[in-house]
C-alpha positions as CSV (number, residue, x, y, z in Angstrom):
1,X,100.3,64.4,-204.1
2,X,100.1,64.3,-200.5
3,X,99.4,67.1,-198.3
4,X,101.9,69.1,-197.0
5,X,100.5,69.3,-193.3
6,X,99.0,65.9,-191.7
7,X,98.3,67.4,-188.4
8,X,99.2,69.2,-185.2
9,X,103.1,68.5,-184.5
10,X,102.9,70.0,-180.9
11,X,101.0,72.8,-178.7
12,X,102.7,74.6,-176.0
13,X,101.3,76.2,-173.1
14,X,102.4,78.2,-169.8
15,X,101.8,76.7,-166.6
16,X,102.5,78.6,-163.1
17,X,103.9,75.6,-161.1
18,X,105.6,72.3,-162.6
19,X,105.2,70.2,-160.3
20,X,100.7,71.2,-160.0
21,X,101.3,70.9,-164.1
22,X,102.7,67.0,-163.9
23,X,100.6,66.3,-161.4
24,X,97.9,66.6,-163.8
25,X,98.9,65.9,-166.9
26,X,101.3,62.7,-165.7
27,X,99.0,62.0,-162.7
28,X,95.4,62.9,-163.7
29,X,95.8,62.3,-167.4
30,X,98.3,59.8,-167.7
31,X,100.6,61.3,-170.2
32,X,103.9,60.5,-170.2
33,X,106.5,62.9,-169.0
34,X,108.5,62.6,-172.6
35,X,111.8,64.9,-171.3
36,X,111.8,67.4,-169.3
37,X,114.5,70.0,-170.2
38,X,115.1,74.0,-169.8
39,X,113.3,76.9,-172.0
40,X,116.9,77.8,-173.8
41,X,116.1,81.7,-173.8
42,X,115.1,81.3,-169.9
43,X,117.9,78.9,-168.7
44,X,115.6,78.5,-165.2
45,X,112.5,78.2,-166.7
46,X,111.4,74.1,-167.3
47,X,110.3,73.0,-170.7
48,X,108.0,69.5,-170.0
49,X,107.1,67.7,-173.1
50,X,104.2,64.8,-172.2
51,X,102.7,63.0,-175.1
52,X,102.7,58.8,-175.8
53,X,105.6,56.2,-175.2
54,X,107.4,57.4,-178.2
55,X,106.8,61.4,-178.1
56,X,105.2,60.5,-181.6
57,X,104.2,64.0,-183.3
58,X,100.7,64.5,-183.3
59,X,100.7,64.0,-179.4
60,X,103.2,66.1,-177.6
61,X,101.8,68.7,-175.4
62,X,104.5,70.8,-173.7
63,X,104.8,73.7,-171.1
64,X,107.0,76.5,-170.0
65,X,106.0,76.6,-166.1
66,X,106.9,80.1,-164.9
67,X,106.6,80.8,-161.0
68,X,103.6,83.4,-160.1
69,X,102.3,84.2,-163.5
70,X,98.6,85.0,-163.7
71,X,96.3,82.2,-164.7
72,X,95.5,82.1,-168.2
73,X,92.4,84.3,-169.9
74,X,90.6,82.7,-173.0
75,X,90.2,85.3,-175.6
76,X,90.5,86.0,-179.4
77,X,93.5,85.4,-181.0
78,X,94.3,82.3,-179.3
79,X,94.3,78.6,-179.3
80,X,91.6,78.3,-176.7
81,X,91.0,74.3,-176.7
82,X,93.1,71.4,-176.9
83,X,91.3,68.1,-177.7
84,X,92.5,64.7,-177.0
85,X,91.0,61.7,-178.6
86,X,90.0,59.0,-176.1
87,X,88.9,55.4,-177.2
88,X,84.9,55.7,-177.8
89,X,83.9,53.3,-175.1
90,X,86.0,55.5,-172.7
91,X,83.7,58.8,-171.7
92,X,82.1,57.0,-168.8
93,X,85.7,56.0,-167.4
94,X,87.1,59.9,-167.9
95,X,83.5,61.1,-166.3
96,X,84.7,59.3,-163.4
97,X,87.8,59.9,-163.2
98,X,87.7,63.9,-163.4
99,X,84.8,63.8,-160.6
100,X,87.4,61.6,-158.5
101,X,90.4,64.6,-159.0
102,X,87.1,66.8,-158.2
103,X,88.3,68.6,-161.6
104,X,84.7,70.3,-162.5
105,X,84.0,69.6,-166.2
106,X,80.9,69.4,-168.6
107,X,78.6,66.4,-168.7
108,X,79.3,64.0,-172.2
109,X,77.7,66.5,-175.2
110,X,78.1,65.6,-178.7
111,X,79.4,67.6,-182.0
112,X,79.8,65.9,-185.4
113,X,78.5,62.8,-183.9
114,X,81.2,62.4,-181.4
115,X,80.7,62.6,-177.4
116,X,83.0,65.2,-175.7
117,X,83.6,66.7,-172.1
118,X,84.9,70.2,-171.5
119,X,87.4,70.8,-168.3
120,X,89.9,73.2,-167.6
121,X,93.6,72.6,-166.3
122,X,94.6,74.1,-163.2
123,X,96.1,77.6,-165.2
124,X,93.0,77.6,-167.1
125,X,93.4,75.9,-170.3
126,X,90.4,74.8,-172.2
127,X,90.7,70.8,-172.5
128,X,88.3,68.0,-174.2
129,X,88.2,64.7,-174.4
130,X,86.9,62.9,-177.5
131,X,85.3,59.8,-177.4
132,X,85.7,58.8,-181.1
133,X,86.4,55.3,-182.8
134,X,88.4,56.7,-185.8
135,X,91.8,57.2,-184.1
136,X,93.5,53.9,-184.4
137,X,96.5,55.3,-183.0
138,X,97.4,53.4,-179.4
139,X,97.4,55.6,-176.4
140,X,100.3,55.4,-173.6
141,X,99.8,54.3,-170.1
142,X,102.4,52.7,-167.2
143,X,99.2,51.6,-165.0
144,X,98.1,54.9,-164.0
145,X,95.1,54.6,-167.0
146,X,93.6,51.1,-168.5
147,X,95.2,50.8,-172.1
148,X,91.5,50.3,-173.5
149,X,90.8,54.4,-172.0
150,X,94.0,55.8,-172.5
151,X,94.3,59.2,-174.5
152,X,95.5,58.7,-178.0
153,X,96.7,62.0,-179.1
154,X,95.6,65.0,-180.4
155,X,91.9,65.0,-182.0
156,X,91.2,68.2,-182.8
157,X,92.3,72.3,-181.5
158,X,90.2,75.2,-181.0
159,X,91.0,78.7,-182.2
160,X,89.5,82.2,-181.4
161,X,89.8,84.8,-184.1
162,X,88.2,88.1,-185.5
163,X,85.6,87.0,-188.1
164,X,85.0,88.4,-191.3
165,X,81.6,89.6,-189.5
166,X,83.6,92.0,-187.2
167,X,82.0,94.5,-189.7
168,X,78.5,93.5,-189.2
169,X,78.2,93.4,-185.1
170,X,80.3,90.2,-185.0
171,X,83.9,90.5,-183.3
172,X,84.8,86.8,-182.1
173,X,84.2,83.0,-183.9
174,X,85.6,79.4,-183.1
175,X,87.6,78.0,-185.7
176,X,88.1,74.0,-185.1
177,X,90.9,72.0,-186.9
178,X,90.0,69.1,-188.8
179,X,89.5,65.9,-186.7
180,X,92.6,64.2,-186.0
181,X,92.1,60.7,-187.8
């Protein structure tokens, strides 16, 4: 039988200004501006879906950009990273490139054998990039990023929850999804 849930469909996020938000995400990223439409419950509110060439599930990251709200806090109870999976030859080209946008970001680490760096959006959103050869899947670009280091898709999301410790001293844990691929 095959499993009911493959993977992440979509994530979606606030941002306080669209056009900072596609900027980065179309300009510093490379992700393709898949529609851009209205939030129907807030007719003057922008919904922008960016993912691959064919807003394939599994890649679509979207945003509801509302004027002057407060730049995002990380706390429990939330989806606090988003991962991308990058080609595994590409963490020296992303290195680069986020030191270029002067976007501050971790050096390469590695979990579960796979190279990652840790930066944050301009609202605050915790972002990776994963440098992993197991996602086949073939990443967008229109010349702003070299096919062989564009981002694939979603790898992998980090939550922040209680913890079954909370009794013992423990309040917060990371849960991470299962690798993408």
């Amino acid at each position: 039988m095959k499993p009911l849930i493959n993977g992440l469909h979509h994530i979606t996020a606030f941002a306080q200004d669209p056009q900072e938000n596609l900027d980065f995400y179309a300009g510093v990223l490379g992700l393709r501006l898949v529609k851009k439409t209205v939030n129907f419950d807030a007719p003057d509110v922008y919904h922008l879906y960016y993912g691959n060439e064919t807003g394939a599930p599994g890649t679509i990251m979207t945003f509801f950009p509302y004027k002057g709200i407060g730049r995002g806090r990380q706390g429990k109870g939330q989806l606090t990273t988003t991962s991308f999976s990058i080609p595994a030859n590409s963490m020296g080209y992303w290195t680069e490139r986020l030191k270029k946008f002067n976007i501050k970001h971790t050096d390469p680490q590695e979990r579960f054998e796979e190279a990652f760096i840790y930066f944050e959006d301009m609202d605050g959103l915790g972002l990776e990039l994963v440098a992993t050869a197991r996602d086949e899947r073939k990443g967008f670009t229109y010349g702003q990023i070299p096919e062989e280091h564009a981002i694939k898709g979603f790898h992998s999301i980090t939550l922040t929850e209680d913890g079954y410790e909370k009794d013992r001293g423990t309040s917060e844990h990371l849960y991470e999804s299962q690798p993408c691929c």
